[in-house]
CHARMM-style PDB file with segment names, atoms N, HN, CA, C and O in Angstrom:
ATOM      1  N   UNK     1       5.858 -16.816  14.923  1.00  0.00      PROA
ATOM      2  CA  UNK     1       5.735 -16.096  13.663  1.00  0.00      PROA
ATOM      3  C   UNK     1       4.371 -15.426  13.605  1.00  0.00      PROA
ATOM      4  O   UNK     1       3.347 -16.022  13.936  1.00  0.00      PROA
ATOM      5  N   UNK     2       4.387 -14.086  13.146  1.00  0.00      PROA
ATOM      6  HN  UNK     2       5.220 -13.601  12.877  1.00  0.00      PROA
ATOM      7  CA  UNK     2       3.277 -13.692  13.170  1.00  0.00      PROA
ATOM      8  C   UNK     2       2.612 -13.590  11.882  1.00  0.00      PROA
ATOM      9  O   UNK     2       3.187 -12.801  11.132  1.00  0.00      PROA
ATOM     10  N   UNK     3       1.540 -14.164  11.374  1.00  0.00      PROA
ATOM     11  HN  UNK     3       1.073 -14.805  11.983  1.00  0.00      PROA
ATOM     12  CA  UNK     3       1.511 -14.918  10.288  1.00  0.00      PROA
ATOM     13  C   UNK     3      -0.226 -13.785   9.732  1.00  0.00      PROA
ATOM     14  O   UNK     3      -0.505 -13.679   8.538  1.00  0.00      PROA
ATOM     15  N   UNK     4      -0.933 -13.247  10.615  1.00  0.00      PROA
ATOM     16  HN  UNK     4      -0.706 -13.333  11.585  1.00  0.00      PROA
ATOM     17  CA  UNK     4      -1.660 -12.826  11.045  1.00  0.00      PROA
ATOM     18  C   UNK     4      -2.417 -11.915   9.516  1.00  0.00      PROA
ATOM     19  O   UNK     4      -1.793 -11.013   8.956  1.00  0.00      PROA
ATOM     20  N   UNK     5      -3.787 -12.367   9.063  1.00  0.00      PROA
ATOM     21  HN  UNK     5      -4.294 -13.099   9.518  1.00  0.00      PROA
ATOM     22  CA  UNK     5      -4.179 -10.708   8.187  1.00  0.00      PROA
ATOM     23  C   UNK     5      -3.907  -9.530   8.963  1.00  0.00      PROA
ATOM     24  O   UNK     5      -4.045  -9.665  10.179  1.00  0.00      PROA
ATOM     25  N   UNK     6      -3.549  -8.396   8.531  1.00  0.00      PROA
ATOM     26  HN  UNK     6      -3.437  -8.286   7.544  1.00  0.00      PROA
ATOM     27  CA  UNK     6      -3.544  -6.872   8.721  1.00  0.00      PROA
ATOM     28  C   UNK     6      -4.929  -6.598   8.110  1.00  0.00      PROA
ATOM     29  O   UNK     6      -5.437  -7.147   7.132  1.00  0.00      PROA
ATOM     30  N   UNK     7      -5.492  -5.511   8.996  1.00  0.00      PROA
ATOM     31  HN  UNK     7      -5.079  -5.065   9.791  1.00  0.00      PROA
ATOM     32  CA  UNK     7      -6.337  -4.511   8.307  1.00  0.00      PROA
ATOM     33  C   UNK     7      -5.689  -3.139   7.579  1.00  0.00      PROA
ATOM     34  O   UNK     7      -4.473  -3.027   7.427  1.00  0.00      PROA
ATOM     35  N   UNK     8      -6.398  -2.377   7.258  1.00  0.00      PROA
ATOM     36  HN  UNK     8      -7.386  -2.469   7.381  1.00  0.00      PROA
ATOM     37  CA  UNK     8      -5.897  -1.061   6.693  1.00  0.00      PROA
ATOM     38  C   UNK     8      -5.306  -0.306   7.264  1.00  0.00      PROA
ATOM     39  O   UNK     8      -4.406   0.378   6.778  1.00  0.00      PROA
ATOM     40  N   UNK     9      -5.719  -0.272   8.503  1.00  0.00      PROA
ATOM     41  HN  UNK     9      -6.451  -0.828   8.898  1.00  0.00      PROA
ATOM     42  CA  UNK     9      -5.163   0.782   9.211  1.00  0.00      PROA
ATOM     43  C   UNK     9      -3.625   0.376   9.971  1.00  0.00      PROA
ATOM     44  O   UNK     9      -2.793   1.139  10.461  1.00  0.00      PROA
ATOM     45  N   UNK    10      -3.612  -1.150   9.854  1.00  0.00      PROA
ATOM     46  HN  UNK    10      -4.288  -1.770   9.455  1.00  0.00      PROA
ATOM     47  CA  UNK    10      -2.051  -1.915  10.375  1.00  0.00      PROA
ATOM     48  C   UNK    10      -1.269  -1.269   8.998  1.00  0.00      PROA
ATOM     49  O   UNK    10      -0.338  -0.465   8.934  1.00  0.00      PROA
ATOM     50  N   UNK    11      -1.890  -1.825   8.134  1.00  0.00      PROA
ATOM     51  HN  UNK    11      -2.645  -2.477   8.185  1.00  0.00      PROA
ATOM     52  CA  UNK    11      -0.719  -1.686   6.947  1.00  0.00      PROA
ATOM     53  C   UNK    11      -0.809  -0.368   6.705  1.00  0.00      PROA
ATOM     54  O   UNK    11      -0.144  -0.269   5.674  1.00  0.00      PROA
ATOM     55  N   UNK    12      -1.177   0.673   6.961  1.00  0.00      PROA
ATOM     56  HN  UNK    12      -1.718   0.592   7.799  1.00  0.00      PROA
ATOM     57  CA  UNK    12      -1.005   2.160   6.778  1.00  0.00      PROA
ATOM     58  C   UNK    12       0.135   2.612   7.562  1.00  0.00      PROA
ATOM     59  O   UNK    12       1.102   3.354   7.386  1.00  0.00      PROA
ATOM     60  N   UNK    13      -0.410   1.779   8.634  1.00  0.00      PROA
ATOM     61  HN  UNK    13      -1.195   1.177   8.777  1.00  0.00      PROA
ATOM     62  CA  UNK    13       0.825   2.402   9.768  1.00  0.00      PROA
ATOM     63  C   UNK    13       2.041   1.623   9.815  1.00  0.00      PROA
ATOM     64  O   UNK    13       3.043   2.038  10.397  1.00  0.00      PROA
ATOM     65  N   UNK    14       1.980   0.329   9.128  1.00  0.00      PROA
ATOM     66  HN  UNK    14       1.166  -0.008   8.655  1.00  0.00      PROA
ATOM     67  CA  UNK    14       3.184  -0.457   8.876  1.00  0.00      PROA
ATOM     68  C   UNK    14       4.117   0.468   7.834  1.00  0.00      PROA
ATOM     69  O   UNK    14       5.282   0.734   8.128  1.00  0.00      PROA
ATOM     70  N   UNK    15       3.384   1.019   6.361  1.00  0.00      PROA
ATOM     71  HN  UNK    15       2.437   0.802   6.122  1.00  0.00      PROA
ATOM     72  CA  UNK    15       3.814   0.926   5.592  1.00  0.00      PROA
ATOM     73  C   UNK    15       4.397   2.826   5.702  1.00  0.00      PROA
ATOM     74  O   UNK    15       5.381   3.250   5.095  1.00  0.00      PROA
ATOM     75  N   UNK    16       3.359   3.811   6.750  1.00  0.00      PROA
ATOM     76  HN  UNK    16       2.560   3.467   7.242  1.00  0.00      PROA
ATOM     77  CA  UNK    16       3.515   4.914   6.972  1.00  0.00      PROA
ATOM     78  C   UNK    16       3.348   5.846   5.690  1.00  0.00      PROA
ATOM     79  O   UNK    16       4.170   6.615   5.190  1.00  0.00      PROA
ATOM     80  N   UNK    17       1.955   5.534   5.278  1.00  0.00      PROA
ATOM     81  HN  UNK    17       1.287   4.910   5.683  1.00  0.00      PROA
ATOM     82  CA  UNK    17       1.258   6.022   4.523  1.00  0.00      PROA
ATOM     83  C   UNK    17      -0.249   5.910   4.720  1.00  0.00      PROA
ATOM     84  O   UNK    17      -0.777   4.878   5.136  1.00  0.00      PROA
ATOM     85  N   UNK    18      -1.018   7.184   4.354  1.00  0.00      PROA
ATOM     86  HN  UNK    18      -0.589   8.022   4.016  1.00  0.00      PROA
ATOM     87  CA  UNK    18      -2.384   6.971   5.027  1.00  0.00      PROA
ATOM     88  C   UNK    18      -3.452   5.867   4.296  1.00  0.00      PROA
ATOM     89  O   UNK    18      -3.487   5.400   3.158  1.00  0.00      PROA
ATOM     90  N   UNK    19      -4.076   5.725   5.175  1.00  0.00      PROA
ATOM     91  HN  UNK    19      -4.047   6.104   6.099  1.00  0.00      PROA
ATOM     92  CA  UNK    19      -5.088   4.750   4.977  1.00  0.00      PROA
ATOM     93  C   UNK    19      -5.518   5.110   3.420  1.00  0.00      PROA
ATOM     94  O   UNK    19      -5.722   4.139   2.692  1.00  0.00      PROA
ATOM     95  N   UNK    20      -5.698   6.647   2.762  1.00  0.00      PROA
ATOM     96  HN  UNK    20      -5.532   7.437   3.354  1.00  0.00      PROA
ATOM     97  CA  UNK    20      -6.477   6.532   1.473  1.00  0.00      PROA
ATOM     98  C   UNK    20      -5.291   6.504   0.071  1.00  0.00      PROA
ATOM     99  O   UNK    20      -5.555   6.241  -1.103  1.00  0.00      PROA
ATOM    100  N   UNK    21      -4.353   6.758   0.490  1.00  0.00      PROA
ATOM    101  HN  UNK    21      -4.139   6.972   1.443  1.00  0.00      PROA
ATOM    102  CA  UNK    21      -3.347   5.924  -0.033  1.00  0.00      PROA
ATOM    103  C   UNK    21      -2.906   4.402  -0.176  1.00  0.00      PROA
ATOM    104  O   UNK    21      -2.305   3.893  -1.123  1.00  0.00      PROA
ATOM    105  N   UNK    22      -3.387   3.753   1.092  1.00  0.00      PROA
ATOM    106  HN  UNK    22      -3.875   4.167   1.861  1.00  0.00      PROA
ATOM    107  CA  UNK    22      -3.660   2.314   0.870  1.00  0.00      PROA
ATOM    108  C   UNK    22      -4.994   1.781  -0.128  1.00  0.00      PROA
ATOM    109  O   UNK    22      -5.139   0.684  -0.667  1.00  0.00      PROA
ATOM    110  N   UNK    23      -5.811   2.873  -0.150  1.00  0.00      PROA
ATOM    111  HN  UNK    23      -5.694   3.764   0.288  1.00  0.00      PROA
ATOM    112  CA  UNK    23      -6.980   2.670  -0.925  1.00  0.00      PROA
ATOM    113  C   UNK    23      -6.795   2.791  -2.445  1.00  0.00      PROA
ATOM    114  O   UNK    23      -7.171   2.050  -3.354  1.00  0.00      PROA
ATOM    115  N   UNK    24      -6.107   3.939  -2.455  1.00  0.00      PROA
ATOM    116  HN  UNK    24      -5.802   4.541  -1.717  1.00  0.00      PROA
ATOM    117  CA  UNK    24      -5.700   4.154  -3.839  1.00  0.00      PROA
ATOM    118  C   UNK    24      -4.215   3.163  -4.853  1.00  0.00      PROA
ATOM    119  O   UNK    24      -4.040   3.354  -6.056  1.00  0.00      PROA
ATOM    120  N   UNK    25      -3.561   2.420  -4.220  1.00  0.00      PROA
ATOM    121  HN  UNK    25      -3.703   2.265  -3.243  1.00  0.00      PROA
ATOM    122  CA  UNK    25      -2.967   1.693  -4.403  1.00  0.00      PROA
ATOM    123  C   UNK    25      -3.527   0.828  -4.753  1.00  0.00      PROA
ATOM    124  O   UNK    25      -3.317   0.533  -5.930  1.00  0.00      PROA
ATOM    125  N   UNK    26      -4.606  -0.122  -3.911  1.00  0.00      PROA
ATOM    126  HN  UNK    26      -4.776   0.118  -2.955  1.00  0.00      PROA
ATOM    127  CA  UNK    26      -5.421  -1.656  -4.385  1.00  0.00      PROA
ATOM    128  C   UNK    26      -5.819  -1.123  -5.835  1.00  0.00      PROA
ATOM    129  O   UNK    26      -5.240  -1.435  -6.876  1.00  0.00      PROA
ATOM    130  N   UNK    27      -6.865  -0.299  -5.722  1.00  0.00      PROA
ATOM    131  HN  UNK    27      -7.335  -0.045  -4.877  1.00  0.00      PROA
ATOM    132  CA  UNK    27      -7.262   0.181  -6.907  1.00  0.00      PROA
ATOM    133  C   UNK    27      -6.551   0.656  -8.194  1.00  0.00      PROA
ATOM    134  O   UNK    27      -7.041   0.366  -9.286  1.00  0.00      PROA
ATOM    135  N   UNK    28      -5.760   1.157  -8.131  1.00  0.00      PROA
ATOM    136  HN  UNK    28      -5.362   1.393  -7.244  1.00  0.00      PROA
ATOM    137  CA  UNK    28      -4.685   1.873  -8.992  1.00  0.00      PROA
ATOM    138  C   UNK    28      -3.089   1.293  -9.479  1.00  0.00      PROA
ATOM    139  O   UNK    28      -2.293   1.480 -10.399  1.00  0.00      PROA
ATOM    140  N   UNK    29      -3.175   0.680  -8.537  1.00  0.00      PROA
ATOM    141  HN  UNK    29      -3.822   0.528  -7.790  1.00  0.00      PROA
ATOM    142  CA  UNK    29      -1.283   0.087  -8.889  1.00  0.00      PROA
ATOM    143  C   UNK    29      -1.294  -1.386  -8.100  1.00  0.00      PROA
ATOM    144  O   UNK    29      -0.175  -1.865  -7.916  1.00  0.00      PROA
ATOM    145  N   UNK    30      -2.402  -2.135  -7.627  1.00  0.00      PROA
ATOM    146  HN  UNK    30      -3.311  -1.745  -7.776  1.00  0.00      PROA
ATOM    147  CA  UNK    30      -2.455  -3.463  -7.949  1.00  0.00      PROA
ATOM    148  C   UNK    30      -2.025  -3.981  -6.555  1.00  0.00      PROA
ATOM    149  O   UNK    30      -1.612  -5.134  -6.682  1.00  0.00      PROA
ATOM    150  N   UNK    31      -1.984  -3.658  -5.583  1.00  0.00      PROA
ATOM    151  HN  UNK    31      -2.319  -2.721  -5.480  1.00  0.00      PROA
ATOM    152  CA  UNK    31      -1.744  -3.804  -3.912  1.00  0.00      PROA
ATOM    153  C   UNK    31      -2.127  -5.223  -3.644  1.00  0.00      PROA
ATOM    154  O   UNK    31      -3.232  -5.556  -4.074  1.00  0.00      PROA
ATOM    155  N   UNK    32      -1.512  -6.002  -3.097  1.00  0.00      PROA
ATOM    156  HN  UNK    32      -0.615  -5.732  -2.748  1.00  0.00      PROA
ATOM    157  CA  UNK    32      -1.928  -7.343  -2.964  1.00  0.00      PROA
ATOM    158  C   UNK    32      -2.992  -6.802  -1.642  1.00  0.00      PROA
ATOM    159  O   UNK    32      -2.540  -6.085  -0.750  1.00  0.00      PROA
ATOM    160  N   UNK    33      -3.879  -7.076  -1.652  1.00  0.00      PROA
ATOM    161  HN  UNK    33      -4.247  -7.659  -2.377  1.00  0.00      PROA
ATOM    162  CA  UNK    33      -5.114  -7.052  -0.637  1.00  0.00      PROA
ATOM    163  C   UNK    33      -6.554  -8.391  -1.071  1.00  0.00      PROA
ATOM    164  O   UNK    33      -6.844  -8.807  -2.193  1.00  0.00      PROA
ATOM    165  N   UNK    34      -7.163  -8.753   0.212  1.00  0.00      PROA
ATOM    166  HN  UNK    34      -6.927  -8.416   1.123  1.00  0.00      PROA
ATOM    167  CA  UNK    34      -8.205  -9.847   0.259  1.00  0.00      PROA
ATOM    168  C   UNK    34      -9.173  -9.025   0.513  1.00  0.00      PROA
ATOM    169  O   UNK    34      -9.084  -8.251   1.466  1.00  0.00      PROA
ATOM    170  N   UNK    35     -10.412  -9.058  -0.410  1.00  0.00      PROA
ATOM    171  HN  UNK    35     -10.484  -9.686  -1.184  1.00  0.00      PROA
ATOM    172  CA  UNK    35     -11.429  -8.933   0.173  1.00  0.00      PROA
ATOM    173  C   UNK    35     -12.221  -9.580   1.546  1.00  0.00      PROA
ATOM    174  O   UNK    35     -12.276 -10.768   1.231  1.00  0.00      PROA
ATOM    175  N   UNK    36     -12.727  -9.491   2.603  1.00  0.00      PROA
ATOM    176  HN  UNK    36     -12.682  -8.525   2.858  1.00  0.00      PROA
ATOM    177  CA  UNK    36     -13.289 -10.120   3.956  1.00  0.00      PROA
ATOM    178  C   UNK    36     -14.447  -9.376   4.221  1.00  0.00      PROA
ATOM    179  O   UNK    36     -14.484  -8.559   5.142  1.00  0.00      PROA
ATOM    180  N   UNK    37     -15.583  -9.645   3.333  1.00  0.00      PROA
ATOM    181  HN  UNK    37     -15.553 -10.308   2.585  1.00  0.00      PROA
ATOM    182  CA  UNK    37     -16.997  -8.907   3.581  1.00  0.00      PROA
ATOM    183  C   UNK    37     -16.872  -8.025   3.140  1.00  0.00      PROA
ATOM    184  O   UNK    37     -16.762  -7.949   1.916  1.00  0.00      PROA
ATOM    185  N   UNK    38     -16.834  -7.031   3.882  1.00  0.00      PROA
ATOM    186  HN  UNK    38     -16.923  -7.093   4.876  1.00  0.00      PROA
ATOM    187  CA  UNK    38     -16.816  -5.441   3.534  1.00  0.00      PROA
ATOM    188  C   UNK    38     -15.144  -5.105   3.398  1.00  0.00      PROA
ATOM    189  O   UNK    38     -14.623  -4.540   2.436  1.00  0.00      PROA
ATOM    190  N   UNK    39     -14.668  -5.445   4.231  1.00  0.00      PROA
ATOM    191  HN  UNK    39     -15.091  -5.903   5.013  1.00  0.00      PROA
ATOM    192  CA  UNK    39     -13.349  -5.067   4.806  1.00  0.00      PROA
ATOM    193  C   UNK    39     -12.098  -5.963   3.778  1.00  0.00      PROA
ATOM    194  O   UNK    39     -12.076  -7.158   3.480  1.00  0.00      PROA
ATOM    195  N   UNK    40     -11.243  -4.979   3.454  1.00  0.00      PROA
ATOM    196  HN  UNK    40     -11.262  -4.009   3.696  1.00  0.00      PROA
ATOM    197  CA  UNK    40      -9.552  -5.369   2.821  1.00  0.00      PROA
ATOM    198  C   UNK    40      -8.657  -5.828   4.198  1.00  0.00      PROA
ATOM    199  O   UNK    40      -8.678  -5.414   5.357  1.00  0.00      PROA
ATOM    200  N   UNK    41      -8.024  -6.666   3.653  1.00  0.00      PROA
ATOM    201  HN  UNK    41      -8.007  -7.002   2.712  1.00  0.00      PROA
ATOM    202  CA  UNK    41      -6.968  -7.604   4.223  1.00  0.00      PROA
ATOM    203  C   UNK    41      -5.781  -7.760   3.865  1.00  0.00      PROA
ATOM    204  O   UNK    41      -5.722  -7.975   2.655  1.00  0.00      PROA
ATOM    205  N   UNK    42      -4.793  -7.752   4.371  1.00  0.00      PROA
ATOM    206  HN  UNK    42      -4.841  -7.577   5.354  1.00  0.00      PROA
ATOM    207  CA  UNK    42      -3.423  -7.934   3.915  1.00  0.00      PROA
ATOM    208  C   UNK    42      -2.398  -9.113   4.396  1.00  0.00      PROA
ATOM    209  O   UNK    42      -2.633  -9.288   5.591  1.00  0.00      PROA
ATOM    210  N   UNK    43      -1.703  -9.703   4.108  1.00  0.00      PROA
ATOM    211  HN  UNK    43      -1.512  -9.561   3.137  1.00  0.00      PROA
ATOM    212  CA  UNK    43      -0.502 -10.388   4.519  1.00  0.00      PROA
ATOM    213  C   UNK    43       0.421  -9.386   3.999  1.00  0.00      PROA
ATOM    214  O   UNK    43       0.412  -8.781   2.927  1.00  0.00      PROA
ATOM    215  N   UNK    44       1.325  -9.335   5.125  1.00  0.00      PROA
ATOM    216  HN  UNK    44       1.332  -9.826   5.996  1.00  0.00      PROA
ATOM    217  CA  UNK    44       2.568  -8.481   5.278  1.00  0.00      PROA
ATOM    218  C   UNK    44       3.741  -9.129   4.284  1.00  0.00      PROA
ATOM    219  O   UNK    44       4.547  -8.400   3.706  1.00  0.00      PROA
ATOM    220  N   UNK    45       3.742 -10.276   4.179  1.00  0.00      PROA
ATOM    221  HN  UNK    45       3.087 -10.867   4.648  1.00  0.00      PROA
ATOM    222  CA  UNK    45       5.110 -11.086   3.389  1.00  0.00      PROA
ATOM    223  C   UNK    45       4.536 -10.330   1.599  1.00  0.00      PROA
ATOM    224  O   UNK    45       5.199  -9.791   0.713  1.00  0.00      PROA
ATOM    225  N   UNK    46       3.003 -10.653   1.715  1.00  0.00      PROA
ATOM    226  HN  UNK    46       2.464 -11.090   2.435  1.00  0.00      PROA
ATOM    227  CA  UNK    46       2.730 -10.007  -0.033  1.00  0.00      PROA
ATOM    228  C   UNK    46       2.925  -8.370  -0.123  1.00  0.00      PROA
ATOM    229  O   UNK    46       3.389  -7.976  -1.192  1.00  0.00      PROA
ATOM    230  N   UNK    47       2.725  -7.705   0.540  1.00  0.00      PROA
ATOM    231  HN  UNK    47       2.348  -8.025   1.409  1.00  0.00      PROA
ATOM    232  CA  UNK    47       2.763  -6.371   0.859  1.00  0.00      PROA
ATOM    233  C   UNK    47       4.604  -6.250   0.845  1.00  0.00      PROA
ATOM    234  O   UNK    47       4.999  -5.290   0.183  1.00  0.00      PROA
ATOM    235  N   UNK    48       5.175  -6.690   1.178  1.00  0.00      PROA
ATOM    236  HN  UNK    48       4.854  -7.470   1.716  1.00  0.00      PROA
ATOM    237  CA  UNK    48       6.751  -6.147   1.033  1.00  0.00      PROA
ATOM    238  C   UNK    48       6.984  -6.818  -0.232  1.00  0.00      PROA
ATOM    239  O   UNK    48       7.826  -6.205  -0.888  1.00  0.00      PROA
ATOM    240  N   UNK    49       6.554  -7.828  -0.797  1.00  0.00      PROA
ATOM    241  HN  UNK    49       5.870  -8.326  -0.264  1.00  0.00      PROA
ATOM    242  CA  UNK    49       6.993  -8.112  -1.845  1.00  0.00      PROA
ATOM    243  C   UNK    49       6.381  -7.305  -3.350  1.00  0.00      PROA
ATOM    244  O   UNK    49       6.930  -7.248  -4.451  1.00  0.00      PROA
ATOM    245  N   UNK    50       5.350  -6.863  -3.007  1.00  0.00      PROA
ATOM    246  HN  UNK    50       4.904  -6.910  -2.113  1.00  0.00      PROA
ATOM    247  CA  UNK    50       5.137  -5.739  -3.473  1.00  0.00      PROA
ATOM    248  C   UNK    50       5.799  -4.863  -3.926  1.00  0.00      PROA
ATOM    249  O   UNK    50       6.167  -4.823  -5.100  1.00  0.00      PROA
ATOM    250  N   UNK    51       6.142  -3.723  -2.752  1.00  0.00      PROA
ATOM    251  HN  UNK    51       5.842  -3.756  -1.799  1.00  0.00      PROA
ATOM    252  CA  UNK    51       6.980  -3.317  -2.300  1.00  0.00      PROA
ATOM    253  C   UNK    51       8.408  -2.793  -3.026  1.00  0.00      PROA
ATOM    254  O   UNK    51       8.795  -1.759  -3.570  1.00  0.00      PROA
ATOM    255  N   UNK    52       8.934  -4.056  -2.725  1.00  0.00      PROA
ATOM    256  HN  UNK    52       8.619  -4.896  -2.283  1.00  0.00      PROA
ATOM    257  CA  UNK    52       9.918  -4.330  -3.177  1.00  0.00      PROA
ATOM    258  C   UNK    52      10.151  -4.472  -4.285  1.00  0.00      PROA
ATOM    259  O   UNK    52      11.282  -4.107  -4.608  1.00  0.00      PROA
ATOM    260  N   UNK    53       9.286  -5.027  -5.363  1.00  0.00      PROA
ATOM    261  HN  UNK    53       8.368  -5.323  -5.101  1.00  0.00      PROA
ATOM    262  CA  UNK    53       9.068  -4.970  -6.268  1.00  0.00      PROA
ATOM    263  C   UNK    53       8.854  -3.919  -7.575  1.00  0.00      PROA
ATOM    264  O   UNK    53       8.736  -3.993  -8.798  1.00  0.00      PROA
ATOM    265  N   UNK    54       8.883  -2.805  -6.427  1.00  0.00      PROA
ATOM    266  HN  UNK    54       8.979  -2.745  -5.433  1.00  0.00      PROA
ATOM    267  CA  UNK    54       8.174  -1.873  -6.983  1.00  0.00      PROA
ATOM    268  C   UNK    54       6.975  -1.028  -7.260  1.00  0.00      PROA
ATOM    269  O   UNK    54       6.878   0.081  -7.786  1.00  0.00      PROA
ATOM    270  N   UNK    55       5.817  -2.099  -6.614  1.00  0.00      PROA
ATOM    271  HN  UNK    55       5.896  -3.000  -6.187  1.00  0.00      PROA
ATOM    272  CA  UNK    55       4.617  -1.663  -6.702  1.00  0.00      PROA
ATOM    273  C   UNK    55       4.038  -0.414  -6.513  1.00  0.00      PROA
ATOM    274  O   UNK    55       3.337   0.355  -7.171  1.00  0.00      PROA
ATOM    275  N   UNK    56       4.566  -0.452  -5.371  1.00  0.00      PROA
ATOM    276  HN  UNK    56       5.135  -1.077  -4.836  1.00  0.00      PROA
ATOM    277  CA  UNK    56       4.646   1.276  -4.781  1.00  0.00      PROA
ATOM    278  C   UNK    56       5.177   2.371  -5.206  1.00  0.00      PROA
ATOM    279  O   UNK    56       4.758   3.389  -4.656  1.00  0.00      PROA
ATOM    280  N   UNK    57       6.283   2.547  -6.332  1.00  0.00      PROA
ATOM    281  HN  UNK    57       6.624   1.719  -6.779  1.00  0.00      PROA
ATOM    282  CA  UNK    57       7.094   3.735  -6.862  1.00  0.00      PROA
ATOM    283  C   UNK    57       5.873   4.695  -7.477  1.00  0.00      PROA
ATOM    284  O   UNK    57       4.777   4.233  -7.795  1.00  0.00      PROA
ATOM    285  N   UNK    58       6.153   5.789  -7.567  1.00  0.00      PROA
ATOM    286  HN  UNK    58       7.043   6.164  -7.308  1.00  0.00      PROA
ATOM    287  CA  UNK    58       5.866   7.002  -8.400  1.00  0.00      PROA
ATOM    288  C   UNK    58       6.461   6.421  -9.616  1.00  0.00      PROA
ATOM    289  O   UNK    58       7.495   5.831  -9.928  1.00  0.00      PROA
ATOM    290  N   UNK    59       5.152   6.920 -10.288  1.00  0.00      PROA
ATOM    291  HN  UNK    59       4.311   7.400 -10.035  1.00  0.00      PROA
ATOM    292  CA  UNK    59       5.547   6.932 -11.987  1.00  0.00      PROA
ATOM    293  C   UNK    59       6.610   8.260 -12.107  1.00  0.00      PROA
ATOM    294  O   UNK    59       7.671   8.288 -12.731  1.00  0.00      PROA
ATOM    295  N   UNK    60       5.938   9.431 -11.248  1.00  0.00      PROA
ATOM    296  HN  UNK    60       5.076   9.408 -10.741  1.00  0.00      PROA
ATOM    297  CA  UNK    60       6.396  10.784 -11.672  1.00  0.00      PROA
ATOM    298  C   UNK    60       6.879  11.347 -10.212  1.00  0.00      PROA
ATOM    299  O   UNK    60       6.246  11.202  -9.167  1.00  0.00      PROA
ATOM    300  N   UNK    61       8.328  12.125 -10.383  1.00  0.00      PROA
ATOM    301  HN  UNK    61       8.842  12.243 -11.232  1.00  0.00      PROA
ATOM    302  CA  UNK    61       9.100  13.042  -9.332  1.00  0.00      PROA
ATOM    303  C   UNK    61       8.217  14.133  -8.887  1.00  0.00      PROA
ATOM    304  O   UNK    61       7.723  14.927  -9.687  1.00  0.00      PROA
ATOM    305  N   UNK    62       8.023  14.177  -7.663  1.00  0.00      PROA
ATOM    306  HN  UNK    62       8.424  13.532  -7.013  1.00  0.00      PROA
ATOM    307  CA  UNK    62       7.243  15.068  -6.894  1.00  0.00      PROA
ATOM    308  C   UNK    62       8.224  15.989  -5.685  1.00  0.00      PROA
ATOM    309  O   UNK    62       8.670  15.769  -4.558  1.00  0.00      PROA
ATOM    310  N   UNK    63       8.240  17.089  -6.649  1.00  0.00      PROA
ATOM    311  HN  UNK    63       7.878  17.267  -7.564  1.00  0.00      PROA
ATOM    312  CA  UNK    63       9.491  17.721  -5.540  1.00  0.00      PROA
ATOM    313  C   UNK    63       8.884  18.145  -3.747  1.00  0.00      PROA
ATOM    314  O   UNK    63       7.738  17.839  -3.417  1.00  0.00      PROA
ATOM    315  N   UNK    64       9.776  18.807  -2.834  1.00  0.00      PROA
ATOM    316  HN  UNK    64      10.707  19.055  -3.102  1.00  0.00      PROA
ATOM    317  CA  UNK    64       9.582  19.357  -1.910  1.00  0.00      PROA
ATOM    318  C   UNK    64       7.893  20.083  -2.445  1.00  0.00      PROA
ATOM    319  O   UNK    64       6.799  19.644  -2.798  1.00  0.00      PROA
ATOM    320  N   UNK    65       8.320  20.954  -2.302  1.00  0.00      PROA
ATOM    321  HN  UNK    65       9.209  21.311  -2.015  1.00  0.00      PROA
ATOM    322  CA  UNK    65       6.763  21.651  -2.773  1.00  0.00      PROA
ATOM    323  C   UNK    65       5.625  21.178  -3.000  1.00  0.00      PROA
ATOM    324  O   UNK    65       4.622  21.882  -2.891  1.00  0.00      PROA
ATOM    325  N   UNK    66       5.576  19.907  -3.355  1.00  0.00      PROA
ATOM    326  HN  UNK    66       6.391  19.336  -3.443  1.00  0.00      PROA
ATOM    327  CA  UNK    66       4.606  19.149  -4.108  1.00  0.00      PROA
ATOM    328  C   UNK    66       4.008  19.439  -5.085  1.00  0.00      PROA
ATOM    329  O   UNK    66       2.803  19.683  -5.156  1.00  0.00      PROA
ATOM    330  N   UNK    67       5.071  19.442  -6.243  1.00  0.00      PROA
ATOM    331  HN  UNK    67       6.049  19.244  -6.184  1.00  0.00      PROA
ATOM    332  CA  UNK    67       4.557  20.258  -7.348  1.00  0.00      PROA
ATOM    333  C   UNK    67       5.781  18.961  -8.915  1.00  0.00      PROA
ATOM    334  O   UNK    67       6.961  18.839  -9.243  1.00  0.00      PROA
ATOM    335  N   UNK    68       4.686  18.479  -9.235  1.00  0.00      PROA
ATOM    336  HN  UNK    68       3.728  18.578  -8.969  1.00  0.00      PROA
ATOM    337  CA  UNK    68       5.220  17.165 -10.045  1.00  0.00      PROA
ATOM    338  C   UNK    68       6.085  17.882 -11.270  1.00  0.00      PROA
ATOM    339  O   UNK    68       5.940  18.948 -11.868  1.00  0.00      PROA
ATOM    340  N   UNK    69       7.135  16.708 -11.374  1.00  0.00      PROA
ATOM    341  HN  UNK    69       7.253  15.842 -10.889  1.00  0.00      PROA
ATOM    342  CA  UNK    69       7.956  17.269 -12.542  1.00  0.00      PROA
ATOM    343  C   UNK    69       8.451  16.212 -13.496  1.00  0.00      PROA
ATOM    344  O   UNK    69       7.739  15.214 -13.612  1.00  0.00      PROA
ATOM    345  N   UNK    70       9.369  16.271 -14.072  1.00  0.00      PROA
ATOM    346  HN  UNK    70       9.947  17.081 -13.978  1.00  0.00      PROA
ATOM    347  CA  UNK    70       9.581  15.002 -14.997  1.00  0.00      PROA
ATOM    348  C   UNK    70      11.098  14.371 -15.410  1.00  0.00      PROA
ATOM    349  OT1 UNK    70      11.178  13.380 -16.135  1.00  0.00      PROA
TER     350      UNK     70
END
């Protein structure tokens, strides 16, 4: 079992979203992450449950274009 912390750049590429999107998530919509000195940390089981949860949704529809709507 791989039971292992992730850094940012695992769970960016786990989750296939960039690293300042992982940034803006802890901060903004509540990302399960550990502080480790300087450096954020993740467990993958809290991160999908997240997830899954919802944590991650858009408040607001962002079409093709990238141009927000409602």
């Amino acid at each position: 079992m791989d039971d292992r912390w992730l850094s940012v750049d695992e769970i960016s590429e786990y989750l296939g979203v960039s690293k300042d999107t992982v940034y803006t998530w802890i901060s903004a919509k509540g990302m399960p992450a550990h502080r480790v000195g300087r450096l954020w940390k993740f467990k993958r089981d809290e991160v999908d449950g997240w997830v899954k949860s919802g944590g991650a949704a858009d408040r607001q529809h962002v079409d093709a274009g990238g141009k927000e709507g409602r």
